[in-house]
C-alpha positions in Angstrom: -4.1 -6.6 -1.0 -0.7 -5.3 -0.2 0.4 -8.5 2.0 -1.4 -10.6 -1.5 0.9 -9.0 -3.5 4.0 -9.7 -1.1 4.5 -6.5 0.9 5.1 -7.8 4.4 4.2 -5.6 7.4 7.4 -3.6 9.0 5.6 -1.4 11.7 3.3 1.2 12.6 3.7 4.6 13.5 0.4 6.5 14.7 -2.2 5.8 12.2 0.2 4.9 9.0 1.6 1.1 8.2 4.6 0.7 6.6 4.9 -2.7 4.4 8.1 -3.2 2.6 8.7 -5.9 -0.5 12.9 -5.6 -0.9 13.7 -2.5 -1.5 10.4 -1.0 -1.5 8.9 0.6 1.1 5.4 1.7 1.4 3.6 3.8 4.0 -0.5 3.3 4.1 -2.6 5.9 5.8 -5.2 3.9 8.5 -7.8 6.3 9.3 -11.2 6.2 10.2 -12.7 7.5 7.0 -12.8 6.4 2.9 -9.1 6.3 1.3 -8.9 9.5 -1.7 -8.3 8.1 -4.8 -6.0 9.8 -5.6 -3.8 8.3 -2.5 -4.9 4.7 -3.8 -3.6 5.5 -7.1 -0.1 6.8 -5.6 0.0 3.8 -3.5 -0.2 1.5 -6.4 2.1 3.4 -8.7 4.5 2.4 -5.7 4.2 -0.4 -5.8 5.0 -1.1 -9.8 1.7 -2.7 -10.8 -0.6 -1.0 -13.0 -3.9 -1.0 -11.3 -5.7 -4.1 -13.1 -2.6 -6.0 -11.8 -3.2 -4.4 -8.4 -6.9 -5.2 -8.7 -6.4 -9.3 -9.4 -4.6 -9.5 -5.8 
């Protein structure tokens, strides 16, 4: 959704992507298990769409 929305991928480092989109950077955890929803929300808020906008990507 992240690459949708125009994040391009930078690099990885262990199990975390970092996607940038100018001047905004944004590390995703990639791990084997269900993302909290609390770190979805956080990861959204950084990116400057409110989660409806997020969710149409």
């Amino acid at each position: 959704m992240l690459e949708r929305a125009g994040f391009i991928f930078v690099r990885q480092k262990g199990s975390h992507i970092i996607l940038i989109k100018g001047l905004i950077a944004i590390t995703v955890p990639l791990h084997n298990k269900d993302m909290r929803k609390g770190t979805l929300r956080k990861i959204i808020s950084q990116t400057g769409c409110t989660v409806e906008e997020f969710l149409k990507f």
